[in-house]
Each structure stands twice: as C-alpha cells, then as structure tokens.
C-alpha positions as CSV (number, residue, x, y, z in Angstrom):
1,X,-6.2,1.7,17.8
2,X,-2.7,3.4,17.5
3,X,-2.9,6.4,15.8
4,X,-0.2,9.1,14.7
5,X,-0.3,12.6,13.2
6,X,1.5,12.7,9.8
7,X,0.3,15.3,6.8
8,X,-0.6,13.3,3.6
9,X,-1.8,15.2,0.5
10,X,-0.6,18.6,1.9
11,X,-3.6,18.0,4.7
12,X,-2.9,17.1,8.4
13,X,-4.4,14.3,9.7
14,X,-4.5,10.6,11.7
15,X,-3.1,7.1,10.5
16,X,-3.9,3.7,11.9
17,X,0.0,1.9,12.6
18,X,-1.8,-1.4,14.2
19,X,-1.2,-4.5,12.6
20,X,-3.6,-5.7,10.3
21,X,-5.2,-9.0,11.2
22,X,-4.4,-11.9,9.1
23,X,-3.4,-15.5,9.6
24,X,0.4,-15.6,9.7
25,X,1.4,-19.0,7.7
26,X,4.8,-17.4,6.6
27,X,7.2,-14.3,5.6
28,X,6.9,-12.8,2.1
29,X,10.8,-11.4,1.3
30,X,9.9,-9.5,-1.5
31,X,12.5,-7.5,-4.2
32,X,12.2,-4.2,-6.2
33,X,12.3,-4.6,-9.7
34,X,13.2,-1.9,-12.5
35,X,11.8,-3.6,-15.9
36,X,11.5,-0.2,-17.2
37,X,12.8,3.4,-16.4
38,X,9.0,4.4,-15.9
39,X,8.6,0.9,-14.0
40,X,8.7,-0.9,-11.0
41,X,7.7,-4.0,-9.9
42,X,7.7,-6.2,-6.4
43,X,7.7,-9.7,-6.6
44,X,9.2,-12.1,-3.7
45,X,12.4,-13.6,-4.1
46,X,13.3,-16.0,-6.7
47,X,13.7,-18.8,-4.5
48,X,10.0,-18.4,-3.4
49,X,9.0,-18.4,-6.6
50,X,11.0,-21.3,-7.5
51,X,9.3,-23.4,-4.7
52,X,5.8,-22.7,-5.9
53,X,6.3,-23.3,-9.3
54,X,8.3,-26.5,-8.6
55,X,5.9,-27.2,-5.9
56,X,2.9,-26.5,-8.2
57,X,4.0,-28.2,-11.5
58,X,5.0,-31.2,-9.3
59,X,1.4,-31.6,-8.3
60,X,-0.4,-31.0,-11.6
61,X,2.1,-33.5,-12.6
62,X,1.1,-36.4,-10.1
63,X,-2.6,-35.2,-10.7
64,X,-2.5,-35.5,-14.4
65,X,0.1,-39.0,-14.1
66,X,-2.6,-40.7,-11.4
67,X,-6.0,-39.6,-13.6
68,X,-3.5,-41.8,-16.8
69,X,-2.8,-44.3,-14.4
70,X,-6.5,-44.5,-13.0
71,X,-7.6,-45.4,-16.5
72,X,-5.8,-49.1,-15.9
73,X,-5.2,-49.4,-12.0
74,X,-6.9,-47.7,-9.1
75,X,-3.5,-47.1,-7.7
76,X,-3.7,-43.7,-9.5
77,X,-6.1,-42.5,-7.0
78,X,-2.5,-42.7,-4.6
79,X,-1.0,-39.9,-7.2
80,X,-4.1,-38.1,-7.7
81,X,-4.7,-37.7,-4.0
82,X,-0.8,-36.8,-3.5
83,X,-0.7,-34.1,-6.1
84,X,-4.1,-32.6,-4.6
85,X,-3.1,-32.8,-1.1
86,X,0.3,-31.7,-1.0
87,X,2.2,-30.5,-4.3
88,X,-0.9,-28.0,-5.5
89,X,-1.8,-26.3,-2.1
90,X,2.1,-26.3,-1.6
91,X,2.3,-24.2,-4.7
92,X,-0.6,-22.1,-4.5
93,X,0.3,-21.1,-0.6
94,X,3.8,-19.7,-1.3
95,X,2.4,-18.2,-4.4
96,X,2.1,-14.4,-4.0
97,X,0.8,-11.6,-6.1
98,X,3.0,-9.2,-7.8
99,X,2.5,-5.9,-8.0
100,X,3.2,-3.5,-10.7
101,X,3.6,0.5,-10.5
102,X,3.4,2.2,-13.8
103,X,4.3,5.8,-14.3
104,X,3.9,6.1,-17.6
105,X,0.7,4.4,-18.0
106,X,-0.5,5.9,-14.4
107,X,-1.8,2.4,-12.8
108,X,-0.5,0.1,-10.6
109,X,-2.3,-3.7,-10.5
110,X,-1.5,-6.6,-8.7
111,X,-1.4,-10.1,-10.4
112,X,-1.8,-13.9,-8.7
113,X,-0.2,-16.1,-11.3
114,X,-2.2,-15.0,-14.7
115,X,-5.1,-13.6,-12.9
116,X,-5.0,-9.6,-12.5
117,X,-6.4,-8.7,-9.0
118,X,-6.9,-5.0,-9.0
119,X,-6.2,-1.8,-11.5
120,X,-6.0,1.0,-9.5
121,X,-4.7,4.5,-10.4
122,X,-0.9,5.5,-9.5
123,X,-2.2,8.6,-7.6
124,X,-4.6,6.3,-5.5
125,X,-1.7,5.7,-3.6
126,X,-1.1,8.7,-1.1
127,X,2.0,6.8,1.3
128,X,4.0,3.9,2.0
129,X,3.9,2.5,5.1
130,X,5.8,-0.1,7.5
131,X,5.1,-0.9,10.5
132,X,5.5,-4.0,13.4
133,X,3.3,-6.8,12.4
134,X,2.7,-9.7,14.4
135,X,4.6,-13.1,15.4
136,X,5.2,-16.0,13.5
137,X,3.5,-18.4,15.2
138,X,5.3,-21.3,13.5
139,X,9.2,-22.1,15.1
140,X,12.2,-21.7,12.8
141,X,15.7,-22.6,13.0
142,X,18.4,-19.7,13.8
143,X,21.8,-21.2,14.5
144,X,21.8,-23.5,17.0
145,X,18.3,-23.5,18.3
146,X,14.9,-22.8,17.4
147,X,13.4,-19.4,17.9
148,X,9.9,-17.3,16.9
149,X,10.4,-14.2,14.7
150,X,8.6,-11.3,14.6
151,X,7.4,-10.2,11.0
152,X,6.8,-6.2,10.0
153,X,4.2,-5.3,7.9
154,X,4.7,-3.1,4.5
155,X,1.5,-1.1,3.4
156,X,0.4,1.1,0.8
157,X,-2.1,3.8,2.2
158,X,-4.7,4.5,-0.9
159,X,-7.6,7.1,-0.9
160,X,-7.7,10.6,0.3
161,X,-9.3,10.3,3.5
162,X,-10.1,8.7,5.0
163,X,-7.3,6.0,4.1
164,X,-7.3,2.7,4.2
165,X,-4.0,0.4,4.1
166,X,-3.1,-2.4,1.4
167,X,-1.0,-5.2,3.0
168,X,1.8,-5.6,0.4
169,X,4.2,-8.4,2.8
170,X,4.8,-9.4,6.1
171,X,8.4,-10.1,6.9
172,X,11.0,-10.2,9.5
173,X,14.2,-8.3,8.0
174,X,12.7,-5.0,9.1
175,X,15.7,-3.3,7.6
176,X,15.0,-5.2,3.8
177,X,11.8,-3.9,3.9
178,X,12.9,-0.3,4.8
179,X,15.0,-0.4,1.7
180,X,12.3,-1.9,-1.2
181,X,9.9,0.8,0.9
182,X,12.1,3.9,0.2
183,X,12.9,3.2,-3.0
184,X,8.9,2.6,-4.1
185,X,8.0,5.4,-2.1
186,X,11.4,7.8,-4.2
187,X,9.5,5.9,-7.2
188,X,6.2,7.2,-6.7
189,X,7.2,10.5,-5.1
190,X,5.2,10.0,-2.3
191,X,6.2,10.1,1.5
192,X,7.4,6.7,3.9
193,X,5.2,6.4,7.1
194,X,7.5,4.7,9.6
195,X,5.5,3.5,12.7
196,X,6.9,5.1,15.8
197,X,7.7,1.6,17.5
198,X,9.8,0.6,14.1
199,X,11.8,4.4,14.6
200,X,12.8,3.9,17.9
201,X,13.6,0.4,17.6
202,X,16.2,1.0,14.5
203,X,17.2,4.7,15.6
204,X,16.0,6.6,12.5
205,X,16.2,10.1,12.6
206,X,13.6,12.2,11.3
207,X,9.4,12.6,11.0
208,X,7.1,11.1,9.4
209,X,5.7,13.8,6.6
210,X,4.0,14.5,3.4
C-alpha cells in the first residue's frame, strides 16, 4: 500500500495514494460551479448530463408508450423491453452524483438525481486529493487510431485519523482535474495532496502540506 508523509490538521502523519478499486465503465469530467459566493458545487459536464437525461427520459418514454400500447397489442412488450434494456440503464449509468460544499451553512452532501446521498460537515473534510487511477479498460478513438487511456482519481480525505478517501471522479485529463482540485481545495481552505507519481509526471514544484 503506497503511503506518503504529509501533515493534515497541523499533525504529521501517513496517507494511502493507491487507487481505489472500482469497476471502470467510464471517465467522469466534472466542472466547478459558483452558485453562490459561500458555494460551490461539482457536477460533470453538461453534455454528460445531457446524455442521461435524454437517455433516461427516452426510456421512461418507450416504457410508459409500450405499457399504452400493451393494453391493445402485445407488440408493446418490444417498447417496454427497449426502454428497460437500453434507454433507462443508459441514463442511470452516466448519471452521477453532485456534490455540494456549503460555507455558510457548514455541510457539504452529495445528491443522485432527487435522492440526497450523504450530509456531512464542511470540516469533515481535512484534504483534497488526486492521484493515478487505473486504465480504462474499454478502447476509445484518438485521432486516427484506437488507444486505452489512463483515468486519475480525485478524492476528498474526511476524518481526523485515521482518514479515509471519498472517490469524487475518475478521469483522464489529469491537468482538468488539477484545476477543479485547487480551486475546491482554495474554497475549503484546506491543503491539495498530489500523489508523488502525478508530481513527477507533470513537473509540479513543491510538497505536499497542511
């Protein structure tokens, strides 16, 4: 387990930079958001958002046209079957949580659609973190031929020791994710972990502090 020396909440100690293990199915690009002065709030990009909700509201529309159609013709079974198989796990796949930090109101909670995840205290969270992630196991086209990419991981470290790690995103524009994780971690006035591998592969200056 790869573990660094960093000083969080004024105390020296050890943080975990392995990958956490999840199933990759895809990279989460996702934006910082200032509704508010007091406010911030990550959500993935618009176009993301715009294929789950299409993708989503085109399946509860075959579901809900095929159950109207079932009522005369079992050929609504065809539409029902469509909108279950492809158009609603579409949706709720590329679906991801948003997550809101709060000054003012010292909380920050993560939301999946209408449903509200977790509350947790704004001074829960003692660092940001990013870090290299894994593969993406699935090809995708760059330029003229197809190619893996590799996806970093953004975390927020909670607790005061020992701390544990709350996946935020997986993506592979390491340098994207750099940005939306200094400006959180300027928001929250808490210090950016960079894993060592991540430093020396984008030649930032500097240590990793609190």
């Amino acid at each position: 387990m790869p573990m660094i020396p960093v000083v969080l909440r004024g105390q020296p100690c050890e943080l975990d930079t392995s990958p956490v293990d999840v199933i990759v199915i895809g990279a989460d690009r996702y934006d910082a958001y200032h509704p508010a002065e007091t406010t911030l709030v990550l959500r993935v990009s618009r176009w993301q958002q715009l294929l789950a909700g299409g993708a989503l509201l085109i399946g509860l529309l075959l579901i809900v046209v095929g159950l109207l159609v079932l009522t005369i013709d079992w050929a609504g079974a065809i539409l029902v079957i469509g909108g279950l198989g492809t158009g609603v796990p579409v949706g709720l796949i590329n679906w991801r949580p948003t997550h809101h930090f709060d000054r003012s109101a010292g909380t920050w909670r993560s939301a999946w659609l209408l449903v509200l995840r977790s509350s947790q205290p704004l001074d829960s969270i003692a660092a940001i973190q990013l870090g290299r992630g894994k593969w993406l196991r699935k090809k995708i086209p760059r330029g003229p031929r197809l190619t893996r990419q590799f996806l970093y991981q953004f975390h927020l470290v909670l607790g005061d020791g020992p701390f544990t790690r709350y996946l935020v995103c997986m993506h592979h524009d390491a340098r994207h994710l750099l940005r939306v994780a200094e400006e959180l971690a300027r928001f929250l006035d808490v210090p950016l972990i960079v894993s060592p591998e991540v430093r020396q592969e984008f030649g930032l200056s500097g240590e990793n502090s609190g």
